[in-house]
C-alpha positions in Angstrom: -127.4 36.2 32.1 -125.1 39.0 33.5 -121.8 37.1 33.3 -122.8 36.2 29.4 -123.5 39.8 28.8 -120.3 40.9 30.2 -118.6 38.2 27.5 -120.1 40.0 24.7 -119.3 43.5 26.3 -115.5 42.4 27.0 -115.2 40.6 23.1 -116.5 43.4 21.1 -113.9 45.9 22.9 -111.2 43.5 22.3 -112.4 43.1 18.4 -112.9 47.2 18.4 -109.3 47.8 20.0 -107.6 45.0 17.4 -109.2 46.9 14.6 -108.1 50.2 16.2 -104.3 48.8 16.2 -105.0 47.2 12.8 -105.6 50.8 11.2 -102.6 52.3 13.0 -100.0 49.9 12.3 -96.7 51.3 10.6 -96.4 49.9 7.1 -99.7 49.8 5.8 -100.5 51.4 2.2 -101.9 55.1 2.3 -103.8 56.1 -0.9 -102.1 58.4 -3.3 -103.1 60.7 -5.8 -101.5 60.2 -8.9 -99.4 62.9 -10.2 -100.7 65.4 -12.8 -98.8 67.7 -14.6 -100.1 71.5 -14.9 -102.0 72.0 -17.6 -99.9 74.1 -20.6 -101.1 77.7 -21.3 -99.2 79.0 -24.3 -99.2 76.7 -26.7 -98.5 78.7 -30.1 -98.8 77.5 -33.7 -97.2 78.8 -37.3 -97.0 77.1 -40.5 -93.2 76.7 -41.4 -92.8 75.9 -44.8 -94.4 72.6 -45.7 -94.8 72.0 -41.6 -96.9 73.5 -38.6 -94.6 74.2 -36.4 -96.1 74.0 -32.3 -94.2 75.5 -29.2 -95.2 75.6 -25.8 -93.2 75.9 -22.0 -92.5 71.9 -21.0 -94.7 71.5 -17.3 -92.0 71.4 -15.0 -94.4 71.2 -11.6 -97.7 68.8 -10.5 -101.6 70.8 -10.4 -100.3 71.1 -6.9 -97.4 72.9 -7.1 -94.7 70.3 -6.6 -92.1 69.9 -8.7 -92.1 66.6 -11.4 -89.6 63.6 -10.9 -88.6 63.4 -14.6 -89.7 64.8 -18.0 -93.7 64.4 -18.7 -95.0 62.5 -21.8 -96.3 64.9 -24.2 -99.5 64.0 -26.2 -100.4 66.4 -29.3 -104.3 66.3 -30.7 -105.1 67.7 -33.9 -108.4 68.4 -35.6 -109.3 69.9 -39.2 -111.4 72.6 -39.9 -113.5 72.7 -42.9 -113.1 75.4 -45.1 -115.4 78.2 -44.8 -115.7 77.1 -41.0 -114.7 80.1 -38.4 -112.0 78.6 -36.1 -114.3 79.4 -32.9 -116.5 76.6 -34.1 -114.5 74.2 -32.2 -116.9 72.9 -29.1 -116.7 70.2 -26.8 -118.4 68.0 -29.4 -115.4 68.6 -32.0 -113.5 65.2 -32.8 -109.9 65.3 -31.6 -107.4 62.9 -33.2 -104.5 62.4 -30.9 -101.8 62.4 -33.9 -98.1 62.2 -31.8 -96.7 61.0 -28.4 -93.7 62.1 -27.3 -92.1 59.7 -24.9 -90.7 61.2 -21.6 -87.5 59.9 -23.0 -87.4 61.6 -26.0 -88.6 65.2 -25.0 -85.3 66.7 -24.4 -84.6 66.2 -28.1 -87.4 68.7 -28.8 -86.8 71.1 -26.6 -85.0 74.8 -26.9 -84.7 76.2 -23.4 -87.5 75.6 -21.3 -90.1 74.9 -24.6 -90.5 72.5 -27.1 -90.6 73.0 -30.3 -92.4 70.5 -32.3 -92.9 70.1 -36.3 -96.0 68.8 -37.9 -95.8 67.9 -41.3 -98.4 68.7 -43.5 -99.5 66.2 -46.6 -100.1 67.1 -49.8 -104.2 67.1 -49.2 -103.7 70.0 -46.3 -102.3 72.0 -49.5 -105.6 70.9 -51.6 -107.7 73.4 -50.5 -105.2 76.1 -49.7 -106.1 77.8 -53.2 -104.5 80.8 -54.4 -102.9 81.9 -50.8 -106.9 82.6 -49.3 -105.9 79.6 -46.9 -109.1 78.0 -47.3 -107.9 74.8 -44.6 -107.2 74.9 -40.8 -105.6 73.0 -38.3 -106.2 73.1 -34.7 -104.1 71.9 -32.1 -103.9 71.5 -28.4 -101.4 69.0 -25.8 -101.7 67.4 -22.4 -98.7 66.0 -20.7 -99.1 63.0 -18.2 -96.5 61.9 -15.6 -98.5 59.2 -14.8 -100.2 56.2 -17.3 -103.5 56.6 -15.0 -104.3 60.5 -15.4 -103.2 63.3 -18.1 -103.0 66.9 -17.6 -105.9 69.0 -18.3 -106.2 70.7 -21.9 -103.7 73.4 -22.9 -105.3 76.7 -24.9 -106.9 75.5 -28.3 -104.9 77.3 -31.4 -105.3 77.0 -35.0 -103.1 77.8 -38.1 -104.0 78.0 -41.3 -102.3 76.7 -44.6 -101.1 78.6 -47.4 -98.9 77.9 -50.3 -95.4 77.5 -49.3 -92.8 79.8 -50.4 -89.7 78.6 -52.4 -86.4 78.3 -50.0 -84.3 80.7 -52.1 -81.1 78.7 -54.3 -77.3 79.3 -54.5 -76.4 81.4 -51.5 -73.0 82.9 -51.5 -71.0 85.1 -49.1 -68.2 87.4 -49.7 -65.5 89.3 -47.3 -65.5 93.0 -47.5 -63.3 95.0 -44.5 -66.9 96.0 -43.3 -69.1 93.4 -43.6 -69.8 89.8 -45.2 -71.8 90.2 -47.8 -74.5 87.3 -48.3 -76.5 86.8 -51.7 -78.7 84.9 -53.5 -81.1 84.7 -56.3 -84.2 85.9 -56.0 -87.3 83.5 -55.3 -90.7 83.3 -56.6 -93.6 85.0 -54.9 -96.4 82.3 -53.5 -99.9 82.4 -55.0 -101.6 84.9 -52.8 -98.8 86.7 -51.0 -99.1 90.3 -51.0 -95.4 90.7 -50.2 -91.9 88.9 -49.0 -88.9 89.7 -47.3 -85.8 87.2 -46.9 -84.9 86.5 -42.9 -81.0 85.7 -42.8 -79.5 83.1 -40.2 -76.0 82.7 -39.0 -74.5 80.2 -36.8 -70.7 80.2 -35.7 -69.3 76.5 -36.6 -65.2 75.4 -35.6 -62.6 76.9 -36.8 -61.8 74.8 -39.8 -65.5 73.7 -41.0 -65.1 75.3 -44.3 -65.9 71.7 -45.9 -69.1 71.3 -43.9 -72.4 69.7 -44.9 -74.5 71.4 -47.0 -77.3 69.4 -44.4 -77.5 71.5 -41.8 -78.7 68.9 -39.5 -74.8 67.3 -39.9 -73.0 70.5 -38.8 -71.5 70.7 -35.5 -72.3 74.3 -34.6 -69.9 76.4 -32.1 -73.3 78.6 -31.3 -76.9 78.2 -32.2 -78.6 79.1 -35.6 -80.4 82.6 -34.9 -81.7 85.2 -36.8 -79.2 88.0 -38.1 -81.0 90.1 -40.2 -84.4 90.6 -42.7 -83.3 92.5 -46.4 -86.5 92.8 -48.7 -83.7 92.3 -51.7 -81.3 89.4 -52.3 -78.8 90.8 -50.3 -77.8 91.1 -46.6 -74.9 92.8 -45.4 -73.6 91.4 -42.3 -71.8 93.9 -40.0 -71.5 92.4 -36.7 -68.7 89.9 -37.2 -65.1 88.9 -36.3 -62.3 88.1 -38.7 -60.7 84.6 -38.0 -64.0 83.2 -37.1 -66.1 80.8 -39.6 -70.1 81.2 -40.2 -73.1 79.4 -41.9 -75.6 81.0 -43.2 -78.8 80.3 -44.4 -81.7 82.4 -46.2 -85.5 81.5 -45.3 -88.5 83.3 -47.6 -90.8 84.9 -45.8 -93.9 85.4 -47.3 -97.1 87.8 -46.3 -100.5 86.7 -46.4 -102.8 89.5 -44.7 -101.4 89.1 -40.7 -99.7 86.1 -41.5 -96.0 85.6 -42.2 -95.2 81.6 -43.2 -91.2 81.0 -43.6 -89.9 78.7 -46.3 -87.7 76.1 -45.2 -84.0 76.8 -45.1 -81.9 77.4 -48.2 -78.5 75.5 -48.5 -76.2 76.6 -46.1 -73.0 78.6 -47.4 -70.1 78.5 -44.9 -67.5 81.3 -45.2 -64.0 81.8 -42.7 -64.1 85.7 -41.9 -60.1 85.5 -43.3 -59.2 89.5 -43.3 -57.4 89.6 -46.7 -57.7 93.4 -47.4 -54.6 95.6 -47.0 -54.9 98.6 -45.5 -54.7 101.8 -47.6 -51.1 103.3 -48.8 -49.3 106.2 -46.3 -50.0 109.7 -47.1 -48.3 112.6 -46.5 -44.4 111.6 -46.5 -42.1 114.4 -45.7 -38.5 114.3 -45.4 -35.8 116.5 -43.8 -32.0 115.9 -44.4 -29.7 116.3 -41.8 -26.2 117.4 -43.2 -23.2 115.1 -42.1 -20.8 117.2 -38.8 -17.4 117.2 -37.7 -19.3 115.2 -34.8 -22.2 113.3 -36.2 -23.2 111.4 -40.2 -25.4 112.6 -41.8 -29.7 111.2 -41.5 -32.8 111.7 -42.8 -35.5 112.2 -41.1 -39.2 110.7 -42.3 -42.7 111.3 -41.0 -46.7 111.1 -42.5 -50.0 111.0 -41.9 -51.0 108.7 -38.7 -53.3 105.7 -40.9 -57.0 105.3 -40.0 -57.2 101.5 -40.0 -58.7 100.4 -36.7 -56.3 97.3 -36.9 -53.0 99.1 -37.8 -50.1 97.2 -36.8 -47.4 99.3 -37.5 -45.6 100.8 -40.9 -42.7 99.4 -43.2 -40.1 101.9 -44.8 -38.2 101.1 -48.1 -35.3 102.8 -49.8 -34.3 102.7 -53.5 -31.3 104.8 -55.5 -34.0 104.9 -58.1 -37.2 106.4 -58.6 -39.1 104.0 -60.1 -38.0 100.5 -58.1 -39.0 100.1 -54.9 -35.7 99.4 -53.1 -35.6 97.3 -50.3 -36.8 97.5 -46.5 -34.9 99.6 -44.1 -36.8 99.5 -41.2 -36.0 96.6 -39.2 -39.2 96.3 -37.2 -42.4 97.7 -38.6 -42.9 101.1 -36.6 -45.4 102.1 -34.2 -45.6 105.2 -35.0 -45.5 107.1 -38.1 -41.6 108.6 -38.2 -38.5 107.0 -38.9 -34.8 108.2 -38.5 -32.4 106.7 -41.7 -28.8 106.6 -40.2 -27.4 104.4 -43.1 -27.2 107.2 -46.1 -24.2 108.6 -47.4 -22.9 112.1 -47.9 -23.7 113.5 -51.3 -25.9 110.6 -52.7 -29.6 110.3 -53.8 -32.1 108.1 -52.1 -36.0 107.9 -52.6 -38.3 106.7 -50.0 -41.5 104.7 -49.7 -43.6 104.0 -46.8 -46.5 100.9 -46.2 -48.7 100.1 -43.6 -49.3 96.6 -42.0 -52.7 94.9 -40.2 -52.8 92.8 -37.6 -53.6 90.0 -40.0 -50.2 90.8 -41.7 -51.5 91.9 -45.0 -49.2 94.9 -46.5 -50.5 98.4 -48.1 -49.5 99.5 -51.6 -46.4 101.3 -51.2 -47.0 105.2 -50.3 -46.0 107.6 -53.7 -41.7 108.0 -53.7 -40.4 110.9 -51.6 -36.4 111.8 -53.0 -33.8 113.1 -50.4 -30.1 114.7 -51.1 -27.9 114.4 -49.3 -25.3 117.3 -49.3 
């Protein structure tokens, strides 16, 4: 009875210990939690033309603070609001519609910096009950992200946007080079049923050098810098200041439109692309003087020229002409256009009549009108 006992004893340590070993040996699957992106915070919404256009930061990192192997799945949920309904009727019992996926493989197509920026089009039934402007029709939105098919993010911030009658993208912008500025206009655009005002919001983008013939689809123009915002005019103009000559731009003109605190953008007008060529002469030299210089026993005789210092900020030097006759210009006698404003004529002769004429030159190599005739008489 003792000896069987002492069986039993010895085989059930034996099965503990080979369970014990079991447990412990190296190479046995651990359970994992699966990943789960952070839930999004700042998920904004505007209407954008005929679209709702949604941005929000892209999750980079897991709930638990580690960062994310590759680019999360995006999943956008939409719901209507009835008109009439206050927005802050949304509950947990609302019925959310989950309307777009974006693949982890196509995200980086939607993003701009660290957010995305997503566009929602709206049908012609979200316009329905948009009235005269009073926006009677809401959409709400909110996102998760999931780096894993078994568990999504928690819910982003609920927003909601409300539709109004879309403004008219203004028609038949043109740009023009002044010395100061390009000079961008266009025709004026109606004013949406229930706006209470509008401005235009003018964007520029740098394309190559050469582009002049781009597409008027702005989607099918390789840009040299991205299409941002370079000005607001409430008239169909915009004057564009901050430029450089030699470079070429696109612009385009968006209407924006007011309705109480909200401002909805039409889509983009048809870009016009312009090359910032400088073309404008500078203004004509004033105040020429001349002294003669009689002809010596030891030296010929010269005339001596001299005027006003010009105020163009890309002077690149002066031209002098010289003519037997008041009223031709002559030809050049300078050989290399001056760097400063005085030149020394060694090439007269005693006891003849010359008239002078001075021009200034840009960098861009475009020539003043010729400065008013100074005469000179040499004894």
């Amino acid at each position: 009875m003792i000896r069987g006992a002492a069986l039993f004893t010895l085989a059930f340590c034996l099965i503990a210990c080979a369970l014990a070993a079991g447990c412990a040996a190296p190479g046995e699957p651990t359970f994992r939690h699966p990943v789960v992106p952070v839930a999004v915070t700042d998920l904004g919404a505007r209407q954008s033309a005929s679209a709702i256009t949604l941005t929000f930061t892209l999750p980079t990192r897991s709930a638990d603070r580690k960062p994310l192997s590759e680019r999360p799945t995006i999943e956008i949920y939409r719901t209507a609001i009835l008109t009439g309904a206050s927005p802050n009727a949304i509950d947990k019992k609302t019925a959310w519609r989950l309307v777009y996926t974006i693949p982890s493989e196509q995200v980086d197509s939607y993003l701009k910096g660290d957010r995305i920026e997503f566009r929602d089009p709206l049908a012609a039934e979200d316009f329905a009950s948009a009235g005269a402007g009073t926006g009677g029709s809401s959409l709400a939105y909110k996102v998760r992200s999931r780096a894993a098919q078994a568990r999504a993010s928690g819910d982003s911030n609920v927003v909601t946007a409300r539709i109004y009658p879309a403004p008219e993208a203004p028609g038949d912008v043109r740009v023009s080079v002044t010395e100061s500025a390009l000079v961008v206009n266009w025709p004026e655009s109606a004013l949406p049923p229930g706006a209470s005002s509008r401005e235009y919001r003018v964007y520029r983008a740098e394309i190559e050098s050469g582009g002049e013939s781009a597409e008027r689809d702005i989607s099918q123009v390789k840009l040299k810098t991205p299409l941002e915002l370079a000005g607001a005019s409430p008239s169909a103009e915009f004057r564009d200041t901050h430029f450089e000559f030699g470079k070429t731009y696109l612009y385009t003109v968006r209407s924006a439109a007011q309705f109480g605190a909200d401002v909805v953008e039409s889509a983009d007008s048809v870009p016009a692309v312009v090359r910032a060529r400088d073309v404008i002469p500078p203004t004509a030299p004033t105040g020429l003087e001349i002294v003669v210089i009689p002809a010596t026993q030891q030296s010929a005789a010269t005339v001596e020229l001299s005027w006003a210092i010009s105020p163009e900020a890309d002077l690149a030097g002066y031209i002098v002409y010289r003519s037997d006759k008041e009223d031709t210009f002559g030809e050049r006698v300078s050989a290399e256009s001056l760097l400063s404003p005085t030149f020394r004529d060694i090439s007269v002769l005693s006891g003849k009549q010359y008239f002078y004429r001075v021009s200034a030159l840009d960098r861009a190599g475009n020539e003043s009108p010729r400065s008013s005739a100074v005469r000179a008489d040499v004894p």
